[in-house]
N, C-alpha and C positions, 0 to 999 in steps of 0.2 A: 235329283237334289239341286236345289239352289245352291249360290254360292257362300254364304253367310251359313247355312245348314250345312255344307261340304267343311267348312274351316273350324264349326263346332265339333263336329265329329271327330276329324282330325285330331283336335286339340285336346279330344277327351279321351282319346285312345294316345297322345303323347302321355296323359298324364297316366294312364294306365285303368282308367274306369270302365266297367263291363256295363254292362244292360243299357245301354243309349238307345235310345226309342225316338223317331219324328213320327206325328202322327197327324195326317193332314186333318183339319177340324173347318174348311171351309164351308161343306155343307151340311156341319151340326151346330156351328155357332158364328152369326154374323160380324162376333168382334175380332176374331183371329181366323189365320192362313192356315199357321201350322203352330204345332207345341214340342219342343225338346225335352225330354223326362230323360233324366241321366243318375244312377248311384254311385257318392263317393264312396270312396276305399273305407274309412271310419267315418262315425258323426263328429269326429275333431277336426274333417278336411271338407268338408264345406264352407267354410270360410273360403279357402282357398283356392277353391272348388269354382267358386262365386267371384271373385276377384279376378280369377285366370277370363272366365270368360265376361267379366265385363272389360276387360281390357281387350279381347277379341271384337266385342262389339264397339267398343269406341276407335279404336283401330279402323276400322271398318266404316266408320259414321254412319252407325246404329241410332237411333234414339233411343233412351232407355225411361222410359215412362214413370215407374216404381219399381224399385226392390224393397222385397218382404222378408225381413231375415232379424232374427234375435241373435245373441251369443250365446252358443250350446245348444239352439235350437233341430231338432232334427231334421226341417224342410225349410227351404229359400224359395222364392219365387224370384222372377225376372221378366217383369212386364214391358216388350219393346211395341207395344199397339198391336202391328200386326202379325206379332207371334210372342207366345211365350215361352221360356227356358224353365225346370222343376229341378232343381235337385235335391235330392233327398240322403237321407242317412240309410244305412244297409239295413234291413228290415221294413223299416219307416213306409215305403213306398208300399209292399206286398202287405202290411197292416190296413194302410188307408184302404188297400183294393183300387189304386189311383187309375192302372192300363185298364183295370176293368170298364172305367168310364168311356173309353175310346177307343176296345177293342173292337168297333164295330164301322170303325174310320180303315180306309187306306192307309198303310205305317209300312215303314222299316222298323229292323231290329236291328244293332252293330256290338260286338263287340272287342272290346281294346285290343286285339292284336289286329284287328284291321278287317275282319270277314262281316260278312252280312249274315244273319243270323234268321230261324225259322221262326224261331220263339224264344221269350225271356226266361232265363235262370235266377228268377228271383230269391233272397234269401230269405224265410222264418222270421215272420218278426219275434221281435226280445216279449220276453214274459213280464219283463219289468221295464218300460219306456220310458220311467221320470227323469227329468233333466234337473227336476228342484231340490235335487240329494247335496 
């Protein structure tokens, strides 16, 4: 792990998020290195989620290209060039099929107590996903 990916990890397992995933994407996509796919605890802590670790990356003097994120949305994006950060709402992720995209890259798996993981414990996505209630 780089360093900027070691201080993500860290900080996602401080806040206490399971499924953290790096998936290197170097030789399936000429625009990114690597991708961080992480689920928050609720879809009410991505915000927070999202804010923790832009402060990690500006700490760090990251560039951060674009963030993609509504209120109440269930996924954030964090476009830094050459890597991207996903976080997602509990379910949100294993609905898209999102690690399926990349289960075919070199990855870790981690989760928040600190161990490195074989595979992901993704949750069920919701029956009902609207956020326009």
């Amino acid at each position: 792990m780089n360093k900027i990916q070691k201080l993500l990890v860290e900080k996602y397992q401080g806040l206490k998020l399971d499924n953290i995933a790096i998936y290197d994407v170097k030789n399936k996509t000429p625009l990114n290195e690597f991708i961080i796919v992480v689920t928050s605890r609720t879809s009410a802590t991505i915000a927070g989620t999202m804010e923790e670790t832009i402060r990690v990356l500006r700490e760090n003097k990251i560039d951060i290209h674009h963030t993609e994120y509504k209120n109440r949305s269930l996924w954030c994006l964090i476009d830094c060039g050459y890597f991207l950060v996903h976080i997602f709402a509990p379910g949100e992720r294993e609905r898209m099929k999102f690690d399926e995209l990349y289960s075919s890259c070199p990855h870790k798996y981690f989760s928040y107590d600190g161990k490195e993981k074989k595979e992901l414990e993704l949750e069920k996505p919701a029956t009902d996903v609207s956020y326009w209630k």
